[in-house]
C-alpha atoms as one frame of an Amber mdcrd trajectory, in Angstrom:
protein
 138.868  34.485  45.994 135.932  32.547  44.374 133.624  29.988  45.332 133.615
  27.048  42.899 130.105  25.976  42.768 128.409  22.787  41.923 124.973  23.046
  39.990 121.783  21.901  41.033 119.096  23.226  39.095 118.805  25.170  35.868
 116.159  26.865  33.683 116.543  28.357  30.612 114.707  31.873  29.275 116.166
  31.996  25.743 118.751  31.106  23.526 121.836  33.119  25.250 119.625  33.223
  29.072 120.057  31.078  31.514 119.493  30.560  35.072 121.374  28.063  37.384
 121.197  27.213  40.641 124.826  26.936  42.799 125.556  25.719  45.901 129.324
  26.068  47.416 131.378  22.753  46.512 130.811  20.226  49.951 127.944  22.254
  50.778 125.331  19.765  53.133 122.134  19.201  50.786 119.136  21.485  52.043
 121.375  24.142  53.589 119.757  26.899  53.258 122.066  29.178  50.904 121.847
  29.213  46.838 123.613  31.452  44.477 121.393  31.759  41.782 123.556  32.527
  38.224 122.287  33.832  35.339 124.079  34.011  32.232 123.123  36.597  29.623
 125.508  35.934  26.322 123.883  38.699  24.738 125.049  41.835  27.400 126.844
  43.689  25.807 129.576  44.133  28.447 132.512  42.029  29.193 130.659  40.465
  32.049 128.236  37.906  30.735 127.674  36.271  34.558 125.292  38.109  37.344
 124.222  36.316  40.550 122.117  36.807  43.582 122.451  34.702  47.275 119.245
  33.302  48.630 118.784  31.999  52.224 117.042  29.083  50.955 117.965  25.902
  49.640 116.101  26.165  46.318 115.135  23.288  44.412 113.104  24.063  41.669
 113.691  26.742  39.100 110.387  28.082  36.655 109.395  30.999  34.647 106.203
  32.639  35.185 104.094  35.644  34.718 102.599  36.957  37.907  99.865  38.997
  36.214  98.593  39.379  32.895 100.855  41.084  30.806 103.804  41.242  33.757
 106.808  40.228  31.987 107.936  36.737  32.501 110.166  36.210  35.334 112.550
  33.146  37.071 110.925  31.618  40.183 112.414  29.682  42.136 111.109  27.200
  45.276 112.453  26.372  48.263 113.174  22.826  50.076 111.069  24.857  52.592
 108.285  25.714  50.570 109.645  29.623  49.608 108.664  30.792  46.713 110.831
  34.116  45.174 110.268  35.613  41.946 113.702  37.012  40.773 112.897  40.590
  39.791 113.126  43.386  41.801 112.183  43.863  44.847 112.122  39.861  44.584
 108.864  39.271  46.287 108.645  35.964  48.143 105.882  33.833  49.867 105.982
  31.313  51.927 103.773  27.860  51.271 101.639  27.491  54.583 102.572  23.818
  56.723 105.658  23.256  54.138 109.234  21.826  54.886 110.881  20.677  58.070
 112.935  23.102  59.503 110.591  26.238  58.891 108.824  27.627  61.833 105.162
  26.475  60.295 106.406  22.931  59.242 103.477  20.420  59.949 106.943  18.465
  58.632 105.008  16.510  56.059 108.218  16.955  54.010 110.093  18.894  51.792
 109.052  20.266  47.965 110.431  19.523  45.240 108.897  20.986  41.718 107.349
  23.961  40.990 105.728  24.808  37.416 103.101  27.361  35.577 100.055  25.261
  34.474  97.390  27.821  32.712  97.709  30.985  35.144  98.317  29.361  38.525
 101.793  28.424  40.230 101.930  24.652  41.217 104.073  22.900  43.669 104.652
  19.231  44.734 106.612  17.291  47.255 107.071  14.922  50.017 103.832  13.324
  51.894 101.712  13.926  49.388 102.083  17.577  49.125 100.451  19.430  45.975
 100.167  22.820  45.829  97.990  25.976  43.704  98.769  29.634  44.178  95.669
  31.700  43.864  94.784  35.309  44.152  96.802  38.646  44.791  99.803  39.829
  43.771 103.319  38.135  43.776 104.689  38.659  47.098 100.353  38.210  48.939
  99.148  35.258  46.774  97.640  32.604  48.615  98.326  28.858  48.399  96.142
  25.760  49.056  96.115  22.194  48.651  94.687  20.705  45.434  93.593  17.563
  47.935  94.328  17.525  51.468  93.208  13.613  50.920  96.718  12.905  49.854
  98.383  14.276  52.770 100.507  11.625  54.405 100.177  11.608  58.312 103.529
  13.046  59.197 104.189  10.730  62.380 103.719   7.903  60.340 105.953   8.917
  57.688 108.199   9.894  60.528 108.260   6.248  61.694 108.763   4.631  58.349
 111.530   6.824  57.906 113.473   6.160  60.876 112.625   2.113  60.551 112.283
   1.120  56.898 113.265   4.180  54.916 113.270   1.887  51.524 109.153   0.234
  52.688 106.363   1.250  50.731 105.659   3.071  53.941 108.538   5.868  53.699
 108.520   6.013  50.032 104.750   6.698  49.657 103.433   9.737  48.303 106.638
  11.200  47.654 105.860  13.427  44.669 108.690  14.577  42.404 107.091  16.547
  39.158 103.754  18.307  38.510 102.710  19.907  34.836 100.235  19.334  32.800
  98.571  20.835  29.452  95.637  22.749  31.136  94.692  23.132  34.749  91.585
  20.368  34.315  94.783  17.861  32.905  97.383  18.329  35.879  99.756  14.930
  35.850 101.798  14.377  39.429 104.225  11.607  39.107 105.998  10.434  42.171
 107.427   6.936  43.425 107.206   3.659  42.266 105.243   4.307  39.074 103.015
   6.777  40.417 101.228   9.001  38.199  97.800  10.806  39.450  95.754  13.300
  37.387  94.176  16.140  38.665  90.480  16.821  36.273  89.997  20.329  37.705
  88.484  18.357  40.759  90.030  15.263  42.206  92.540  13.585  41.132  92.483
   9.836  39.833  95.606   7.411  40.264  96.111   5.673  36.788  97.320   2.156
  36.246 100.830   1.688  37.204 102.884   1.334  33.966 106.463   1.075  36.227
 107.915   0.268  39.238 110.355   2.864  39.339 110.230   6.180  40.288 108.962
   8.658  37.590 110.963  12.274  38.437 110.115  14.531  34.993 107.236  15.195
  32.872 107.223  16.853  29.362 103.632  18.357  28.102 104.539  18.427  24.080
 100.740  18.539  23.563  97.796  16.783  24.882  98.242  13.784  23.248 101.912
  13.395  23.926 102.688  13.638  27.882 106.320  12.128  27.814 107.352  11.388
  31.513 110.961  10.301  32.596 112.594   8.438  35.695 114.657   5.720  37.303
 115.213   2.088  35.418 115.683   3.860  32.553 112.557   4.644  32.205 110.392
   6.713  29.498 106.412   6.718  29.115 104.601   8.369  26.401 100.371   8.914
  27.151  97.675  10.522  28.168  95.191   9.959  30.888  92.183   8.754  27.848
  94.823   6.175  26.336  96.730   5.634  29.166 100.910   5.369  29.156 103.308
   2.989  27.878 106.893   2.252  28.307 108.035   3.394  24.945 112.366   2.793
  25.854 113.929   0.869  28.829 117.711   1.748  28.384 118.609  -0.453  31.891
 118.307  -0.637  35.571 120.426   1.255  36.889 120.177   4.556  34.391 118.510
   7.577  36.282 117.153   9.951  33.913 116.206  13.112  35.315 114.989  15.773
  32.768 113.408  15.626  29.489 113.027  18.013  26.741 112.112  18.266  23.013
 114.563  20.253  20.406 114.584  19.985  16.944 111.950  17.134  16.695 113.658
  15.251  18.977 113.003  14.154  22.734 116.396  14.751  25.081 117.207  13.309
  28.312 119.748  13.841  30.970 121.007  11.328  33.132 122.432  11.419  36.066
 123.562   8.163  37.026 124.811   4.796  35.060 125.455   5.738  32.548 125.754
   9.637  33.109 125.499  12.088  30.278 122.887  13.562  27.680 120.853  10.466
  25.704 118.039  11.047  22.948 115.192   9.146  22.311 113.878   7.893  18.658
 112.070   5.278  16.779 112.210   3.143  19.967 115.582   3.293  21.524 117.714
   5.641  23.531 121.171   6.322  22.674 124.257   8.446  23.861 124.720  11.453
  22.221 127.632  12.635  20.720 128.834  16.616  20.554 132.178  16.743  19.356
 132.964  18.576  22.312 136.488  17.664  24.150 135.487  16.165  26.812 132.552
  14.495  25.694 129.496  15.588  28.531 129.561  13.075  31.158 127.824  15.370
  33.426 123.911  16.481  33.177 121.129  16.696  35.542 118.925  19.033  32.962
 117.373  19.374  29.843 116.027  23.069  28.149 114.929  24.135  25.044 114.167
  27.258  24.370 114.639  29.935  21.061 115.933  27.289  19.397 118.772  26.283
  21.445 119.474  22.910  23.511 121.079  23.736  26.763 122.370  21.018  28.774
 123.688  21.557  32.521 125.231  19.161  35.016 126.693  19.656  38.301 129.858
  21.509  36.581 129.026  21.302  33.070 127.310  23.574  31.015 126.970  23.110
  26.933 124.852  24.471  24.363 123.517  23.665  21.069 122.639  25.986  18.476
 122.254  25.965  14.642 123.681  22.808  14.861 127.072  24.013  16.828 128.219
  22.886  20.441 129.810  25.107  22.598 130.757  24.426  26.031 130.029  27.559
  28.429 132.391  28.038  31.558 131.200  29.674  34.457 133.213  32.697  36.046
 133.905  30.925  39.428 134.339  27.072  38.057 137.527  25.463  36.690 137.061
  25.311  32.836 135.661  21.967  31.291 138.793  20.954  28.585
């Protein structure tokens, strides 16, 4: 018997390769079990779905190279602060004072992005966690806070938590995206409009653009830093000109991932309105497939080899050469 699975994360290598995250249907958030899919359209077997189970709850999904010239590999982090490159003998290390539950918590809170800036591994999170992996190989590397400065005194999160979880108090410093164009140009965005800059050493809040929280960033050069979030919200900057609300599609519209295919910038959303929206000259609009049903589900954005791919919680659709297809997964009810 199979396992339906709802997806939580997703990164895409190329065109037909894709990695998603799956967690059993009803499964608590932060458990600590993942089946990480990947599906490889080009095998040339009748399977085209492969999977391994992690003991973690992951929540971020990257690709990385963990020396030069090692082939490029997924990575995935933990909730907990575990980080796992998938390729045999999947090496994993564990992000000193991380998480909650893990033995070595100082429980300043869980993580929640991981991503490749220049050669280093970064991670951010809860309390003002933020992260670089130096040194050794995958499986011994080392990781250190960028600025221990931002750390958020856990007792006092604690407390804001438990009394006011909506103050200024509990939602401070909660980090939800790090990348940047070079490691001297890191961006960290986070709650209610924050976005800090790391300059290779300390990082500088810039002037709040939003209220809302800002959850994805898109490097499409130096110039263009296109950042995503809650409110509807997009910015387009830098940290020299500074950002600017280029759309505001409504209040309650939670956009979640960004991308750019095609000359064009993609977002998903994943709550009122739902769905896959694109951005251009100035306003965001639903887009439209011709797939049956339309997607009403999406939580991420990829492009990569010159396809769109497009995942939700039970959706999965690609765009390629200007065709839509809808791609079911082995252990889901198809999408008609």
């Amino acid at each position: 018997m199979t396992t339906p699975l709802t997806f939580t994360r997703a990164k895409a290598a190329a065109a037909d390769f894709l990695c998603v995250a799956g967690v059993p249907d009803g499964q608590e958030p932060f458990t600590p079990f993942t089946r990480l899919c990947r599906y490889d359209a080009g095998d040339p077997g009748p399977v085209k779905w492969f999977y391994d189970d992690l003991q973690v709850a992951v929540t971020s999904i990257t690709r990385f190279a963990p020396a030069p010239g090692a082939p490029t590999s997924f990575c995935v982090l933990s909730a907990e602060g575990d980080v796992v490159l998938m390729r045999p003998p999947f090496p994993r290390e564990k992000i000193p004072g991380a998480g909650i539950t893990s033995p070595d918590a100082e429980r300043w809170g869980r993580l929640a992005r991981l991503r490749p800036v220049g050669d280093h591994l970064y991670a951010c999170g809860d309390g003002g966690q933020v992260y670089r992996r130096v040194g050794g190989d995958f499986g011994a590397g080392r990781w250190e806070h960028l600025d221990r400065s931002l750390l958020q005194d856990p007792a006092e999160r604690a407390r804001a938590l438990l009394t006011a979880p909506r103050s200024p108090a509990a939602e401070h410093k909660v980090f939800y995206c790090v990348d940047g164009p070079r490691e001297d140009e890191i961006y960290v965005t986070g709650t209610r409009g924050t976005i800090l800059v790391w300059d290779g050493a300390a990082f500088t809040a810039l002037p709040p653009v939003t209220g809302a929280a800002l959850v994805s960033i898109l490097v499409e050069d130096e110039r263009r830093i296109w950042i995503c979030g809650r409110e509807g919200t997009l910015l387009c900057g830098n940290r020299r000109d500074g950002f600017r609300a280029v759309a505001v599609s409504g209040r309650r519209q939670m956009f979640t991932s960004i991308t750019r295919h095609d000359g064009r910038i993609y977002l998903a959303s994943g709550a009122n309105p739902r769905g896959l929206f694109t951005y251009e000259r100035g306003s965001i609009r639903r887009v439209s497939t011709g797939l049956a049903p339309e997607i009403e589900d999406a939580h991420t954005v990829d492009s990569v080899g010159g396809a769109l791919w497009v995942v939700g919680s039970k959706d999965i659709a690609r765009l390629e050469g200007g065709r839509w297809e809808r791609i079911d997964h082995v252990d889901n009810t198809p999408i008609r």
